[in-house]
C-alpha positions as CSV (number, residue, x, y, z in Angstrom):
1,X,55.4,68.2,-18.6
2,X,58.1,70.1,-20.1
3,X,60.2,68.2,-23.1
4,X,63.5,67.2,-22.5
5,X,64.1,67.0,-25.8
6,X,62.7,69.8,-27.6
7,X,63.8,69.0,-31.3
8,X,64.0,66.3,-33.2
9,X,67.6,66.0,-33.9
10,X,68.1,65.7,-30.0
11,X,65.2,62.9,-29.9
12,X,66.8,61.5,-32.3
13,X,70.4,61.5,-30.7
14,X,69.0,60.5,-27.1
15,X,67.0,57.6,-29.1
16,X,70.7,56.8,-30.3
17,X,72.4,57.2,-27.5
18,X,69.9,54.4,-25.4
19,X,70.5,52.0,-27.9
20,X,74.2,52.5,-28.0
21,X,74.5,51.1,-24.3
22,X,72.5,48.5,-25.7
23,X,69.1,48.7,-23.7
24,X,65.7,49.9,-24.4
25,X,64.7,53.6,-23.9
26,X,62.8,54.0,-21.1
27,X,58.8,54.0,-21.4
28,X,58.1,57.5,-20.1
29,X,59.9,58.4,-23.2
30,X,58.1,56.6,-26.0
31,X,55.9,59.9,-26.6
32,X,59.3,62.1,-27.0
33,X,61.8,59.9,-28.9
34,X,60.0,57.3,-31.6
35,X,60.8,56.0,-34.4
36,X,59.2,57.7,-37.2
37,X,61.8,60.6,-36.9
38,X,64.7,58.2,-37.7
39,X,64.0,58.0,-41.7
40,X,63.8,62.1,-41.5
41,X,67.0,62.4,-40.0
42,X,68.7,59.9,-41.9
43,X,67.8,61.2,-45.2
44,X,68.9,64.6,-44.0
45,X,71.9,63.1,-42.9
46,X,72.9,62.1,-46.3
47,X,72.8,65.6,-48.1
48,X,75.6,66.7,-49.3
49,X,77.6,69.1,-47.8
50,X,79.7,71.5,-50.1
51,X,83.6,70.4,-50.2
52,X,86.4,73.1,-48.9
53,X,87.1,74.2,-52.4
54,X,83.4,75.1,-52.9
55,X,83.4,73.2,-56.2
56,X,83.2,69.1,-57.2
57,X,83.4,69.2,-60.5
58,X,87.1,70.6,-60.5
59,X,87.9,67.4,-57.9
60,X,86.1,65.0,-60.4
61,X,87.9,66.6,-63.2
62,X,91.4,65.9,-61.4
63,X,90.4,62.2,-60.7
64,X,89.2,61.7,-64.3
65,X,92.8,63.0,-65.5
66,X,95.0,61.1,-63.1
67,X,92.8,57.6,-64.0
68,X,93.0,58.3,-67.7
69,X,97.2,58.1,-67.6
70,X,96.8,55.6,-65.0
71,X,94.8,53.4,-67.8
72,X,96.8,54.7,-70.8
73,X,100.3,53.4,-68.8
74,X,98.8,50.3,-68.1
75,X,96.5,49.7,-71.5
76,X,98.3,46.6,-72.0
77,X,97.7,44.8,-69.3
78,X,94.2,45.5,-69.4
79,X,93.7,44.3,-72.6
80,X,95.3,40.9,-71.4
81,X,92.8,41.2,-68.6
82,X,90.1,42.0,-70.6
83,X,90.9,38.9,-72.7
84,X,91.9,36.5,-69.9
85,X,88.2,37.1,-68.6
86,X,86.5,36.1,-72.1
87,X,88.7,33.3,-72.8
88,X,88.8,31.8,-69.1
89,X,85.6,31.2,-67.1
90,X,87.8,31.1,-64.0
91,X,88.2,34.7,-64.5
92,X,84.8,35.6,-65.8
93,X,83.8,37.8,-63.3
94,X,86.7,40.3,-63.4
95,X,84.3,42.1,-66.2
96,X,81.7,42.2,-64.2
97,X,83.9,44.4,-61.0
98,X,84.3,47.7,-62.4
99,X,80.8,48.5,-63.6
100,X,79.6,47.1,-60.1
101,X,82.3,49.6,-58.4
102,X,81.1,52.4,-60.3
103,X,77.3,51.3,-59.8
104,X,78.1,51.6,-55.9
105,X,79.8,54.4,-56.0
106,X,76.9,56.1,-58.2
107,X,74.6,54.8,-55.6
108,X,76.0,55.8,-52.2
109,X,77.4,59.0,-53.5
110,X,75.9,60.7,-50.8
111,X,77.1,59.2,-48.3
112,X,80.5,58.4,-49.7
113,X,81.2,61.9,-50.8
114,X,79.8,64.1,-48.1
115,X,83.1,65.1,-46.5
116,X,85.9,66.1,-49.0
117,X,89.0,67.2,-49.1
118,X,92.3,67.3,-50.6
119,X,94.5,64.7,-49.0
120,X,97.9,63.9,-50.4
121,X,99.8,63.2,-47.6
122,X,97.8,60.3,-47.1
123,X,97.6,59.3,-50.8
124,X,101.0,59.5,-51.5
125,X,102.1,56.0,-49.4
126,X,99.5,54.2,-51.7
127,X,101.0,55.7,-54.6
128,X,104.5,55.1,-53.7
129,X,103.4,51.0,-53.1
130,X,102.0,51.1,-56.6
131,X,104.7,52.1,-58.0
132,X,107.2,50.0,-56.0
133,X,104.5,47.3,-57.4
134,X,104.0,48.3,-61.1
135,X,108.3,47.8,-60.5
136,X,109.0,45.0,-59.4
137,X,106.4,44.1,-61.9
138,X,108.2,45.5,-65.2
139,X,111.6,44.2,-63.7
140,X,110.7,40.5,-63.0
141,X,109.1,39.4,-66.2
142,X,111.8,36.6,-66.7
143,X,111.4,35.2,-63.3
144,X,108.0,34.9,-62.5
145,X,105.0,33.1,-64.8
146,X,103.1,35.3,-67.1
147,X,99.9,34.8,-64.7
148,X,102.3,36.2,-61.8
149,X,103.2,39.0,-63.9
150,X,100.0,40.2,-64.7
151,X,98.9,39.6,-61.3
152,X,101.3,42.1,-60.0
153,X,100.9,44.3,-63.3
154,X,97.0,45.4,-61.8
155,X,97.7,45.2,-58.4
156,X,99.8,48.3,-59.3
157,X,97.3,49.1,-61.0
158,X,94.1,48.8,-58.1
159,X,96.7,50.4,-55.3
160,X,97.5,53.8,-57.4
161,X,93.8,54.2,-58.5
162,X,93.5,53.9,-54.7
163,X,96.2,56.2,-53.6
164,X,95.2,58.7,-56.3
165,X,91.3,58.5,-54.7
166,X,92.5,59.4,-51.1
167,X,94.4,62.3,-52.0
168,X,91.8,63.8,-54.6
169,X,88.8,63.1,-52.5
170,X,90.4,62.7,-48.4
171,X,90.5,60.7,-45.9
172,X,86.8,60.9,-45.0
173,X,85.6,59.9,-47.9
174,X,87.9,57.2,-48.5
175,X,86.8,55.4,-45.2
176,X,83.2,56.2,-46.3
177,X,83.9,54.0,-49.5
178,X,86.2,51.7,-47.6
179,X,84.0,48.9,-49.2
180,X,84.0,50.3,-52.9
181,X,87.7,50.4,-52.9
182,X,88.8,47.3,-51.1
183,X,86.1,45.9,-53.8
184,X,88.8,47.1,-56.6
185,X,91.1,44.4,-55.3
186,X,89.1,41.6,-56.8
187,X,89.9,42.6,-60.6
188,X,93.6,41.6,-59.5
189,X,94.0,37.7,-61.3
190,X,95.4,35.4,-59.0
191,X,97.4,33.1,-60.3
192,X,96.2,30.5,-61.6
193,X,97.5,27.8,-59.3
194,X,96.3,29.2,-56.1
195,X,92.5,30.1,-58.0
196,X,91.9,26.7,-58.7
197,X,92.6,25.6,-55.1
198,X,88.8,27.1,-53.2
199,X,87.5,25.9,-56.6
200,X,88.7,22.0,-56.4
201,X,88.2,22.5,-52.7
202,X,83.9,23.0,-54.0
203,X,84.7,19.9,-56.1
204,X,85.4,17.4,-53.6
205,X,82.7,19.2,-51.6
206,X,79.7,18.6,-54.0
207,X,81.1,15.0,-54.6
208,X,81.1,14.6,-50.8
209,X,77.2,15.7,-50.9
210,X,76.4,13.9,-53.4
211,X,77.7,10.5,-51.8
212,X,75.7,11.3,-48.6
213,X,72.7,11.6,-50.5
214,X,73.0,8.5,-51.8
215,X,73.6,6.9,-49.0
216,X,70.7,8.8,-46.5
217,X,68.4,7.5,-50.0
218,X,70.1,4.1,-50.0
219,X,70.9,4.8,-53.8
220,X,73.1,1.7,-54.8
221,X,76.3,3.3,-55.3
222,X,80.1,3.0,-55.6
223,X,82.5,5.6,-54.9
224,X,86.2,5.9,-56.2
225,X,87.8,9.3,-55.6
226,X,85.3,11.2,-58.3
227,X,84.0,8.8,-60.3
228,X,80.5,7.3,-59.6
229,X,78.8,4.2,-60.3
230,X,75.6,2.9,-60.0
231,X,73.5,0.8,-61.7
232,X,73.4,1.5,-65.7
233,X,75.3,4.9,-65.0
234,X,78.9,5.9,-64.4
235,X,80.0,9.8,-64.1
236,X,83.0,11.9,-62.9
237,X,82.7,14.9,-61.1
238,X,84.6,17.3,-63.5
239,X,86.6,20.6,-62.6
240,X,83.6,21.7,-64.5
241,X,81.1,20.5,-62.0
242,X,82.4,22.6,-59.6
243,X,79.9,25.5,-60.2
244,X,82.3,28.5,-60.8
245,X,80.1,30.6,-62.1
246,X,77.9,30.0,-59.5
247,X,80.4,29.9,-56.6
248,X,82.0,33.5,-58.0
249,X,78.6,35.2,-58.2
250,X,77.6,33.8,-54.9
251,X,80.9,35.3,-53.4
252,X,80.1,38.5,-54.6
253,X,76.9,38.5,-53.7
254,X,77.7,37.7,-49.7
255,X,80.0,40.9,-49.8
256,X,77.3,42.7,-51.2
257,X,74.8,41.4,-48.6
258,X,76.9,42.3,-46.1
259,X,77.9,45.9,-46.9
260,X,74.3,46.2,-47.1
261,X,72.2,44.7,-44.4
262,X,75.3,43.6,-41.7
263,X,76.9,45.9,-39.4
264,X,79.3,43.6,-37.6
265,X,82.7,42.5,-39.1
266,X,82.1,39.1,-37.6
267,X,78.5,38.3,-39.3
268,X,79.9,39.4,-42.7
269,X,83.3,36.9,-42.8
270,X,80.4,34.7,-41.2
271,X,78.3,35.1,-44.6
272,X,81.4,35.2,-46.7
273,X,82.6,32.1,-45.4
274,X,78.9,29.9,-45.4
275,X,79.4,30.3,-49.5
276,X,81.4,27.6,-49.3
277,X,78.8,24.5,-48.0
278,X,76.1,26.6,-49.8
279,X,77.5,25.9,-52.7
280,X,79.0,22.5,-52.2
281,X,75.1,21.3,-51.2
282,X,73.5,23.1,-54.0
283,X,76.0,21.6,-56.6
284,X,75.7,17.9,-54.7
285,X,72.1,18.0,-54.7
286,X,72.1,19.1,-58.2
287,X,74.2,15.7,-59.6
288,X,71.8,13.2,-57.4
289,X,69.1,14.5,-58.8
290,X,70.1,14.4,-62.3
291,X,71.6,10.9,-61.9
292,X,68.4,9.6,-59.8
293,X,65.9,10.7,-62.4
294,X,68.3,9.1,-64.9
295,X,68.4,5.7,-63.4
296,X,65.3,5.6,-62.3
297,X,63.3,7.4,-64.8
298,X,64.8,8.6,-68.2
299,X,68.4,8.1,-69.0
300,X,68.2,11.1,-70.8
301,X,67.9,13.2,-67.8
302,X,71.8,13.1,-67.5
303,X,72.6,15.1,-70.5
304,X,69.8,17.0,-71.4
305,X,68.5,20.5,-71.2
306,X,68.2,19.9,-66.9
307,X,71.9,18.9,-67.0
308,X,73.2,22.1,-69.1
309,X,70.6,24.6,-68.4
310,X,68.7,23.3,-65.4
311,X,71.7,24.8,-62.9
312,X,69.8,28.6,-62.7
313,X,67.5,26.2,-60.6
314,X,69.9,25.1,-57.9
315,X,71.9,28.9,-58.2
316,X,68.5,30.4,-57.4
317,X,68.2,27.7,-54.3
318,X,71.6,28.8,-53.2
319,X,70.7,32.6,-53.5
320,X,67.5,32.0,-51.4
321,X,69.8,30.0,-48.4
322,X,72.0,32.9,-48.5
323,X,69.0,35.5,-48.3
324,X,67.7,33.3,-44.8
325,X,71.3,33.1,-43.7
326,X,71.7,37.3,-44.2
327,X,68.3,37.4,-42.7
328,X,68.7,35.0,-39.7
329,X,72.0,37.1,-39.4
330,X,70.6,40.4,-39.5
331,X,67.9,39.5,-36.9
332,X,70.6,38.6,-34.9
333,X,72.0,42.0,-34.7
334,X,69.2,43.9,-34.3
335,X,67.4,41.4,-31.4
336,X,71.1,42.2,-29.8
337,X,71.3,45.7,-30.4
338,X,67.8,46.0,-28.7
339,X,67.5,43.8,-26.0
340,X,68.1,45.0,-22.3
341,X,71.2,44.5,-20.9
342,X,71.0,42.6,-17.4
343,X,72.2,44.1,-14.3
């Protein structure tokens, strides 16, 4: 029989096209259009293809320059940022979001950057808004709070790093690394009043856990607002308790997952979102077992090397739910992406 498909670039696209309409190819077709060719094709999909100008390192050059006087104008503000994120564990992790960019970046460059071209009628919006931002900024020190000032200070910042990355590199490339630069946004500090609010929200979440516990254990216990009692032990559950550490890295780590190993918009707000009781059990579970073990076997228990160093226990609990959760989610999407569709 004579092959339909006689290359494997058009096995590979008919392969593609059947599971696009969501159904099976058809069996008299296994022989022609299997799987094996998929890695091949993908990995040649990601070379590099040589940009209109013939030369990167001219592109990268004029990137480098335009970031360096973007930093040097706002050198300032960075160093208050730098600082805020030392001095304030709330803002820990802003350190963390530029090596990560970069590091994803370095690690998709092939894909990201396969595609480029000069673009600065699309740039030049972006860098008009930061602008208008890094304004409104400069002009409204002695009305809003220094938190709000700085807030608006790297927003500027983020949107003409952005603007100045669309018209270096194009359009394509910026929707390649869609994730890399909406990823930026989350060195901007929020102020502080609206940070602490998905933070206290965790609070009254883990205290919430931590009562059910007690009472699916029938642990004698009484319950006013945060504070606990129970026999020979009282506690609060601090702003401290909260996990932010853990909440923040667990955050990150669901966007992560799902720029990853999720396709759908819908599964990754899904994973986002499921942070939330992840960490409120993990952080509940953790306080009845420390107060259990302290009331029923050591008093020490409560503050000891488990209270202060034991939590890498309960973060690594909540990063294995999340891993069954991007899993379970993932499965979903490729059983449905599979599956026959029904006449």
């Amino acid at each position: 029989m004579n092959c339909p498909y006689p290359d494997r670039k058009s096995r590979y696209a008919a392969l593609t096209a059947f599971r696009g309409r969501g159904c099976q190819p058809p069996r008299t077709f296994d022989h022609l259009m299997t799987p094996v060719h998929e890695p091949i094709l993908e990995e040649q999909a990601l070379t590099p293809v040589v940009d209109e100008g013939g030369r990167v390192v001219p592109r990268n050059l004029f990137f480098g320059l335009f970031v360096a006087v973007v930093v040097a104008v706002f050198w300032v503000p960075l160093k208050a940022l730098w600082a805020l994120s030392l001095q304030d564990e709330t803002y820990s992790y802003i350190s963390l979001i530029p090596p990560m960019i970069l590091g994803l970046f370095y690690y998709e460059r092939r894909r990201i950057f396969r595609d480029l071209r000069y673009s600065f009628r699309a740039g030049l919006p972006l860098l008009a808004l930061g602008a208008v931002l890094g304004g409104v900024a400069a002009g409204s020190r002695a009305h809003l709070s220094p938190d709000g000032v700085s807030c608006l200070e790297i927003l500027s910042l983020v949107v003409l790093l952005m603007g100045g990355f669309v018209a270096v590199y194009g359009v394509p490339a910026s929707l390649a690394g869609r994730f890399e630069l909406l990823a930026a946004l989350l060195m901007v500090p929020l102020p502080h009043s609206i940070i602490v609010k998905p933070i206290v929200a965790v609070q009254y979440g883990s205290a919430d856990v931590t009562d059910l516990l007690y009472k699916l254990t029938r642990v004698p216990v009484f319950r006013s607002g945060m504070t606990f009692s129970l026999p020979h032990l009282n506690f609060v559950v601090a702003y401290e308790c909260s996990g932010i550490h853990s909440t923040l890295a667990l955050l990150i780590g669901s966007l992560l997952a799902g720029h990853f190993y999720l396709k759908g918009a819908w599964q990754k707000a899904l994973l986002v979102a499921i942070v939330f009781p992840i960490v409120c059990f993990t952080n509940g579970l953790r306080m009845f077992v420390l107060s259990v073990l302290a009331i029923y076997v050591d008093p020490s228990f409560f503050h000891g090397n488990l209270h202060h160093k034991g939590g890498i226990l309960f973060f690594a609990l909540a990063l294995v739910i999340l891993g069954i959760v991007t899993k379970l989610l993932r499965r979903r999407r490729e059983s449905g992406a599979l599956s026959p569709v029904s006449a």
